[in-house]
N, C-alpha and C positions, 0 to 999 in steps of 0.2 A: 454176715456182716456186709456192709453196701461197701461196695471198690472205693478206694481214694479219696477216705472221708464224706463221702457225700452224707450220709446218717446224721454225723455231726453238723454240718452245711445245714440238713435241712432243718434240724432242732433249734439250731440257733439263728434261722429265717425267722422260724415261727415265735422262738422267742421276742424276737426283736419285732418284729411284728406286733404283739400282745403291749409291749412297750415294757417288759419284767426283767428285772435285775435274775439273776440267779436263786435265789432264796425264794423269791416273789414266784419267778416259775413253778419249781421246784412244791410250794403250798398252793399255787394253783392244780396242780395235778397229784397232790396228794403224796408226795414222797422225800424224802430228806434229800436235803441238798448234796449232800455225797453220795446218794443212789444216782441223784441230775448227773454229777458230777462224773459219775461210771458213764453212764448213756451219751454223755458228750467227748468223752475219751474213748467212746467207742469199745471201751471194757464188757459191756454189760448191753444187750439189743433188749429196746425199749418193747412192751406190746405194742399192737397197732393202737389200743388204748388211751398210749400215753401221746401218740402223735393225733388222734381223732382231739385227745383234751387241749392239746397245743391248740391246733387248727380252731376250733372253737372259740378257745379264749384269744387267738387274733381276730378273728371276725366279733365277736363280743366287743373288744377293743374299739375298735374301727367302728360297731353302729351303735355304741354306749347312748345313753339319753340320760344320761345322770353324771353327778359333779365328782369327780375325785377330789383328793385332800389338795390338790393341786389347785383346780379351778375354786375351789371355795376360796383358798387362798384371795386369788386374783381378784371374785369377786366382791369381797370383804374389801381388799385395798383399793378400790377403783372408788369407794364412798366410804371410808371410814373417817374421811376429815370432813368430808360433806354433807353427806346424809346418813347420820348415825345408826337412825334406825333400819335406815336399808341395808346398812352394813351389816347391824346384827339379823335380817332377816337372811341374809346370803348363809351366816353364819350356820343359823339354826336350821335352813330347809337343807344348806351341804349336808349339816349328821344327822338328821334325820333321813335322809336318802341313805345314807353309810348304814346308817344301822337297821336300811331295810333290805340289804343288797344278802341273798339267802344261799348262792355259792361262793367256794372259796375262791373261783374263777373270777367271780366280781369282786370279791373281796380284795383279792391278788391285784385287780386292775387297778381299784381305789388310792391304791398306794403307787402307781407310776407316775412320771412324770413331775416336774418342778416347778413352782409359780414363777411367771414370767414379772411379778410385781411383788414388793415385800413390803411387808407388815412392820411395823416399829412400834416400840412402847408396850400399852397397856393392852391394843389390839393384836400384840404377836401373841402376847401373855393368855388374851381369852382366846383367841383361835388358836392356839398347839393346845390350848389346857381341853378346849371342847373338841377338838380333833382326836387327841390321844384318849381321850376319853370312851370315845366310840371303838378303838380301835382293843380294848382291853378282851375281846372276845378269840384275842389271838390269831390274829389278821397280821399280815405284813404293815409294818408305821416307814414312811417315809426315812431316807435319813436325813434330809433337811429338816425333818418334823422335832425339834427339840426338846429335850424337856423346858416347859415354861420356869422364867425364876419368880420369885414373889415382887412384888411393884416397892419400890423406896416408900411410895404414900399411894395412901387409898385412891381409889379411881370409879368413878360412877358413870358409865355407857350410855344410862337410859337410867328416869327418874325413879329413885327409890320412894316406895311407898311404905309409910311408917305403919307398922302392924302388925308387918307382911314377913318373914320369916327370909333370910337373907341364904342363898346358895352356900352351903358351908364352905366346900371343896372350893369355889373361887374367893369367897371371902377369905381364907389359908393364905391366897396370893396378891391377894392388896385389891381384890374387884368386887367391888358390893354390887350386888343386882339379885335384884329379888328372884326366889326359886319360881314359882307362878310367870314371871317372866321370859324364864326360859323350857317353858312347855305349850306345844304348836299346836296339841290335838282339843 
């Protein structure tokens, strides 16, 4: 065991570092949170594994090139009253990155972090409902990340085209937007 707590000191450098809640660590490195939980009480000496996976997912952290649930946030609110359609394009390329992100180190990172700008109305409602959507692969979900409610009356983002078969899952919450609409590839 390392003298005087340092073991713990340095797990929760590296935590803080990576920018992860304890859970969020914890599924970055593959172990339940009450194993974390032993290694930062200093119960239970981590492998060098588990400090090699910390160390990693801070540097990961720190040269990310991709959006967390976070910045998509931001990016959505910075044009969702102005340019609608940039908004929803912020929308779509964030989960489309989310759900190309292939460890749970990234996946773990995806979730840190808080938007600096918020979403109101029908745009909180379609970004947590496409956010959490992405995240059903059993990824850490924000806890700012809400469950969306259903909208009092319908709401239309981008023109509906009659023909076209309407996203079910948002249409459930008061968002009409064609399915076709919302596929990037």
């Amino acid at each position: 065991m390392m003298p005087g707590g340092r073991l713990r000191a340095r797990l929760m450098a590296l935590i803080e570092g990576a920018g992860f809640n304890r859970s969020q660590a914890a599924y970055a490195i593959g172990c339940t949170p009450s194993r974390l939980g032993d290694y930062l009480a200093e119960r239970t000496i981590p492998s060098a594994m588990v400090l090699l996976d910390l160390e990693n997912a801070a540097q990961q952290a720190a040269n990310r090139q991709w959006m967390r649930a976070a910045d998509v946030i931001d990016a959505a609110a910075e044009h969702a009253e102005s340019d609608p359609m940039w908004a929803m394009r912020m929308l779509l390329q964030g989960r489309d990155q989310s759900l190309g992100l292939s460890t749970p180190t990234r996946r773990a990172i995806w979730a840190t972090g808080t938007p600096t700008s918020r979403l109101t109305g029908p745009w909180k409602t379609l970004a947590y409902t496409m956010l959490r959507e992405t995240a059903r692969d059993g990824r850490p979900i924000p806890r700012w990340l809400a469950a969306p409610t259903p909208l009092p009356e319908p709401w239309t983002p981008l023109p509906v085209r009659e023909g076209r078969p309407l996203d079910v899952g948002l249409a459930k919450l008061g968002i009409e937007i064609n399915e076709r609409e919302l596929v990037t590839a």
